[in-house]
C-alpha positions as CSV (number, residue, x, y, z in Angstrom):
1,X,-60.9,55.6,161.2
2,X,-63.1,58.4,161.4
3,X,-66.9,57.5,162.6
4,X,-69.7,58.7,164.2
5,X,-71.2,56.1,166.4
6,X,-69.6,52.5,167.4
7,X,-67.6,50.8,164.6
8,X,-64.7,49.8,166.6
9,X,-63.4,48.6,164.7
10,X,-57.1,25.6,153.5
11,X,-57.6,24.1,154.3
12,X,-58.0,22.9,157.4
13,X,-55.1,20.8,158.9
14,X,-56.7,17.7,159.7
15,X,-53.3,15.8,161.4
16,X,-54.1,18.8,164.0
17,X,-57.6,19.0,163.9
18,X,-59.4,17.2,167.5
19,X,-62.4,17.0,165.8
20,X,-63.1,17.6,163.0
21,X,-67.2,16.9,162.7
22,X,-67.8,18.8,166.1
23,X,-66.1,22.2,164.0
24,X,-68.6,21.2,161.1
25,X,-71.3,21.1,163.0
26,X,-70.3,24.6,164.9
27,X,-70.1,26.0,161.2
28,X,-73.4,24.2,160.4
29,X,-75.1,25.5,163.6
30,X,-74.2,29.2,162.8
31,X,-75.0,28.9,159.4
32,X,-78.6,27.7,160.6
33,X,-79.0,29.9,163.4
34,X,-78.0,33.6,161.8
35,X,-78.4,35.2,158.3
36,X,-79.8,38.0,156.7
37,X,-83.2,37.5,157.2
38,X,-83.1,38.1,161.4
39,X,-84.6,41.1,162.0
40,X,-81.1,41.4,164.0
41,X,-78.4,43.4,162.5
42,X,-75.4,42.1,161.0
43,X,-73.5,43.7,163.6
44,X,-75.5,42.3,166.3
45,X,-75.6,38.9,164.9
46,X,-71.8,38.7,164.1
47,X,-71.3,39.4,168.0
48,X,-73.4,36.8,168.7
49,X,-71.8,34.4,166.8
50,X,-68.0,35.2,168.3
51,X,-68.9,33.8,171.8
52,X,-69.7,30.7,169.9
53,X,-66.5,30.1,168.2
54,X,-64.5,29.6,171.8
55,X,-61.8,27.0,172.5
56,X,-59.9,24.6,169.9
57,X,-63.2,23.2,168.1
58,X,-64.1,27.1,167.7
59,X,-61.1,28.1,166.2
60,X,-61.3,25.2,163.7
61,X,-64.7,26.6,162.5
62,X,-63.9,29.7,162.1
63,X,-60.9,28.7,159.9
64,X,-63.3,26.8,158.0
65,X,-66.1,29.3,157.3
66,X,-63.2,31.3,155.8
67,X,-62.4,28.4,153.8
68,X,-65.7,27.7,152.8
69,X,-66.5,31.3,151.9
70,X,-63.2,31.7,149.9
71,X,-63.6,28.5,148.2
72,X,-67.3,29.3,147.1
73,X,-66.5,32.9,146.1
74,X,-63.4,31.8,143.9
75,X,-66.2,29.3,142.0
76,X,-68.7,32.2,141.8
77,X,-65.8,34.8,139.8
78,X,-63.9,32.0,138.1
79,X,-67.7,30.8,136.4
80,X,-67.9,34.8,135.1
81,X,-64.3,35.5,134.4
82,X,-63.0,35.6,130.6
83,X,-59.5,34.3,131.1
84,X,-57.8,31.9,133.9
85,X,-56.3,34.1,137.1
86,X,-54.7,33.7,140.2
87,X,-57.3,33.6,143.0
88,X,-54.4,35.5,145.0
89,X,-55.0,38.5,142.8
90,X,-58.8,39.0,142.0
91,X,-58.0,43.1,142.1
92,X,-55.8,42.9,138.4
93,X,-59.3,41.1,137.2
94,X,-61.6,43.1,138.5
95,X,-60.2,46.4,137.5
96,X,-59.6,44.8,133.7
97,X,-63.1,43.8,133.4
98,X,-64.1,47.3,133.7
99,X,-67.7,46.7,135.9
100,X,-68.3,43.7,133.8
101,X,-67.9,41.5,137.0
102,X,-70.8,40.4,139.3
103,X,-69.9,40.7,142.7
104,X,-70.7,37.3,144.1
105,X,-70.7,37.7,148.3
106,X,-73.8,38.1,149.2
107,X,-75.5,35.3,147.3
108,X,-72.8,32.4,148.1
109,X,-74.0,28.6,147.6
110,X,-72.2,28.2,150.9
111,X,-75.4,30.4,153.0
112,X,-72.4,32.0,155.2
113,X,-73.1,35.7,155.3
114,X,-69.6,38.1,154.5
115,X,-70.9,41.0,157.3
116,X,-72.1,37.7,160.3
117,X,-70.6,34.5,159.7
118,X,-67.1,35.9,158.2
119,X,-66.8,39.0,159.9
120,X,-67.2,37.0,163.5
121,X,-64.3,33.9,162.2
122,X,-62.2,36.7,161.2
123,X,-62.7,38.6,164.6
124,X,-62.0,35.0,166.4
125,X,-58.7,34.0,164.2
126,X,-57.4,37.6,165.2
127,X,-58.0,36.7,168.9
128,X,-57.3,33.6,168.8
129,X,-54.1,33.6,166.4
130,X,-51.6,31.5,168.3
131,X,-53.9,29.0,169.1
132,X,-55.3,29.2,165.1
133,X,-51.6,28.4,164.1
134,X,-51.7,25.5,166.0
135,X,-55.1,24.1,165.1
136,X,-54.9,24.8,161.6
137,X,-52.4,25.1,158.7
138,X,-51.9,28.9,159.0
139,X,-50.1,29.5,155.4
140,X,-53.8,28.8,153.7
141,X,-55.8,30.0,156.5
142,X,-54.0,32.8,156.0
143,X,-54.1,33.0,152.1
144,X,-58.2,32.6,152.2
145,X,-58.5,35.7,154.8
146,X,-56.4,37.7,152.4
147,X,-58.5,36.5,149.3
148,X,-61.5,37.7,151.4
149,X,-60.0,41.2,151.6
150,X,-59.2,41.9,148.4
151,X,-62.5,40.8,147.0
152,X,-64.4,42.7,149.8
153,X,-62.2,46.5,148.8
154,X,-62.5,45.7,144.6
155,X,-66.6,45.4,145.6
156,X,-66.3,49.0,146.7
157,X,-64.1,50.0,143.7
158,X,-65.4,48.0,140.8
159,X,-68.8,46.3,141.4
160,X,-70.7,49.4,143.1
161,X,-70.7,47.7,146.1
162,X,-71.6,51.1,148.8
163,X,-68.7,50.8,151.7
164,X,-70.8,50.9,155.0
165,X,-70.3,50.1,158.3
166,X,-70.4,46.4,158.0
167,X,-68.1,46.6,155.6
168,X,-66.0,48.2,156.9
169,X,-65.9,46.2,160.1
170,X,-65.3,43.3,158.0
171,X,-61.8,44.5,156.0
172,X,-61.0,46.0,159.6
173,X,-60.9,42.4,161.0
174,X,-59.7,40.2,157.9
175,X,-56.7,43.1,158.2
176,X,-56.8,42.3,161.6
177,X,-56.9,38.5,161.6
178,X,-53.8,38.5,158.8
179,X,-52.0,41.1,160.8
180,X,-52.6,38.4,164.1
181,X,-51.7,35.0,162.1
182,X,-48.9,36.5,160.4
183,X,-47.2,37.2,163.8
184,X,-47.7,33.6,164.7
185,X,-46.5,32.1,162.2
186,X,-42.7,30.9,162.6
187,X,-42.3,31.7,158.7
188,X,-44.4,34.4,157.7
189,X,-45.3,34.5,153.9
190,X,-45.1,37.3,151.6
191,X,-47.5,39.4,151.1
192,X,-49.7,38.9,147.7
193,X,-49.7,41.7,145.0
194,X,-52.7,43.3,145.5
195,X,-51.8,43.7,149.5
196,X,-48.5,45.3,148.7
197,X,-50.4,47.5,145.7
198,X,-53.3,49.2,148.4
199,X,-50.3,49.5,150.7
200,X,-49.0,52.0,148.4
201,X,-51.9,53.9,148.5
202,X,-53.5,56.8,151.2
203,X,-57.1,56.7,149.4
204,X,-60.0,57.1,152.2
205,X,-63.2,55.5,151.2
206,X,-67.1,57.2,152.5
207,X,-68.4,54.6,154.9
208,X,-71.9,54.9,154.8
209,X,-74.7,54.3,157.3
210,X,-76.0,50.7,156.7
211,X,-79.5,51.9,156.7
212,X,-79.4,55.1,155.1
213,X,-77.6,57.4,152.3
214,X,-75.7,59.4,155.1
215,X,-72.0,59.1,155.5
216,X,-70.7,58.2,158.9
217,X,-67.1,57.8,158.6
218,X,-63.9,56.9,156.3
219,X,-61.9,54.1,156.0
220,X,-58.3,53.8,154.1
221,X,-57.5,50.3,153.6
222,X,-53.7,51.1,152.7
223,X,-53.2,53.0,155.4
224,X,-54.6,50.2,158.1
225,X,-52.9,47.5,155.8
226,X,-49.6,49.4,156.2
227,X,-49.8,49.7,160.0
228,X,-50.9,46.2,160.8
229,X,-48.8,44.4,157.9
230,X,-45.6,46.2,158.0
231,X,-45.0,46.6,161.8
């Protein structure tokens, strides 16, 4: 990834799960503590929420606020969308409804933030894989962090949703985080279609600066998809 500046870049299994009402509370206490109203960046708050996503009970969050976020955003598209779809697939109905989609992320009933709350679980899964397979069910832990992606690249294509930095950190680590699962599962699943369709592409996206109209850097999804998922 080009850049200027720092951008380094379901259900829960509950016969493995310690505890399951200390990981609710973890998700409910960074869900309280950080959002979009901190005068904190998202960048900053997502790294302060990592540290606090540590050990077995962290891990189990984590997976959840993926859960929780893909389960809330799949309510948000299916109450706009014309026709039943797969949720594995959102790209085939976003690009058919030609803009007529609302991009839901940002204003989830779930209050978990895509560039804090998400972007630090996926950052945490990827770290924290093997222990994440073994904490969790990792086929729909799995399936929720690829949902997350696609929605997060057809914002950028097909909702006029600008691609900056935060953004871009997010599909860095979901891409991450399914690269890191995937290699620790015994049985890894195939990919779904829209996966396998950005693969095929070498299309760089303008990342933007978060708090201006200036470009910083680029990003190319299939590219980064191809080298993390096809190794």
């Amino acid at each position: 990834m080009t850049k200027r500046g720092d951008m380094r870049w379901f259900r829960l299994g509950s016969g493995r799960q310690k505890d399951p009402a200390a990981g609710q509370a973890l998700v409910d206490d960074v869900r309280g503590r950080f959002g979009p109203h901190l005068p904190q960046s998202f960048r900053e708050q997502a790294e302060a929420v990592i540290p606090l996503l540590s050990g077995d009970e962290g891990v189990v969050a984590a997976a959840a606020i993926l859960r929780e976020f893909a389960d809330d955003a799949y309510a948000a598209v299916r109450a706009q969308a014309p026709y039943a779809f797969d949720r594995a697939d959102y790209r085939s109905l976003f690009a058919a409804a030609r803009g007529s989609l609302r991009w839901p992320l940002f204003e989830l009933p779930c209050r978990l933030h895509p560039y804090i709350q998400v972007s630090a679980a996926a950052a945490v899964i990827s770290a924290e894989a093997k222990r994440a397979a073994k904490q969790t069910d990792p086929a729909p832990l799995l399936a929720h962090i690829l949902e997350i992606l696609d929605l997060t690249i057809d914002g950028w294509e097909f909702a006029r949703v600008r691609p900056d930095t935060d953004g871009a950190t997010l599909a860095h680590r979901l891409i991450g985080a399914a690269r890191d699962l995937r290699g620790a599962m015994s049985d890894e699943p195939p990919l779904p279609q829209p996966v396998r369709e950005l693969m095929r592409r070498n299309h760089t996206v303008d990342v933007y600066d978060p708090q201006s109209p200036q470009v910083v850097g680029g990003f190319n999804p299939g590219k980064e998809m191809r080298e993390a998922l096809l190794a």
